[in-house]
N, C-alpha and C positions, 0 to 999 in steps of 0.2 A: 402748793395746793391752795385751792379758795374754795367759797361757800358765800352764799350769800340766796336771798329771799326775798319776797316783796309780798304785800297784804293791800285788797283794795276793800281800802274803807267803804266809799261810797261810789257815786258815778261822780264825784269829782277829787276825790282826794286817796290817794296811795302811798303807802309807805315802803321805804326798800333799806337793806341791811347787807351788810357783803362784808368776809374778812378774807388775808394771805396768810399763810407761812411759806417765809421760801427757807428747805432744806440746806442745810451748810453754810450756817451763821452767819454772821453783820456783814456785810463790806465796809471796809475801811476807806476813806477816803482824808485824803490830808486835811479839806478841813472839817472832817469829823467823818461818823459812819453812819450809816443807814441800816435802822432797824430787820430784821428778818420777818416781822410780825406786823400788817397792817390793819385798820379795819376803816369803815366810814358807813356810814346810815344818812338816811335823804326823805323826802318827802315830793312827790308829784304834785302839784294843785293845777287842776284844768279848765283854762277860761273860757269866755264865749258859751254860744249857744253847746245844748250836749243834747241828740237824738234821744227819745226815748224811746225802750226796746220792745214795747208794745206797738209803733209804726214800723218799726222793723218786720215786729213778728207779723204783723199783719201782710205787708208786702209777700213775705215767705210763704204764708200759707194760699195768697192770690197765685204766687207763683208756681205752689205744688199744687192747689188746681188744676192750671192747663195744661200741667204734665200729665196726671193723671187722666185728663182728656183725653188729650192724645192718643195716649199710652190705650186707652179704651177704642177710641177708633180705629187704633192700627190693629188693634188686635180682631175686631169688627171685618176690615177688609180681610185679615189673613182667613178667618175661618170661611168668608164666602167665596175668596179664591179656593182654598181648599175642597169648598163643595162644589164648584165648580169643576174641580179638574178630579174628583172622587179619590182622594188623596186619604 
């Protein structure tokens, strides 16, 4: 059984945490045994340039524009097809 977790500090630094237990005790090995119970903890640091999520959000919201568009035109054709065919 494990567990483990991570935490992000910022947009360039994150922390992570993870432990085992393995069920049905040490293994033995001649030269020595290995514990049943592990754990280890780390740190991410992320170099270089890093996007900021304001040019993101922006792209996204250009993007749900022309859906919305769209989505408005088509809906545009269907109802004058409609009144076309008296539907």
């Amino acid at each position: 059984m494990s567990v483990g977790c991570a935490v992000k500090a910022n947009n360039r630094l994150s922390f992570n945490a993870g432990g085992s237990y393995v069920f049905g005790g040490q293994a033995d090995y001649r030269s020595g045994s290995l514990s049943n119970v592990a754990g280890r903890a780390g740190l991410i640091f992320k170099l270089g340039n890093i996007q900021t999520s304001n040019n993101n959000h922006e792209q996204l919201k250009s993007r749900l524009d022309a859906v919305q568009d769209a989505n408005r035109t088509t809906r545009n054709k269907i109802r004058r097809l409609k009144q076309g065919t008296n539907l």
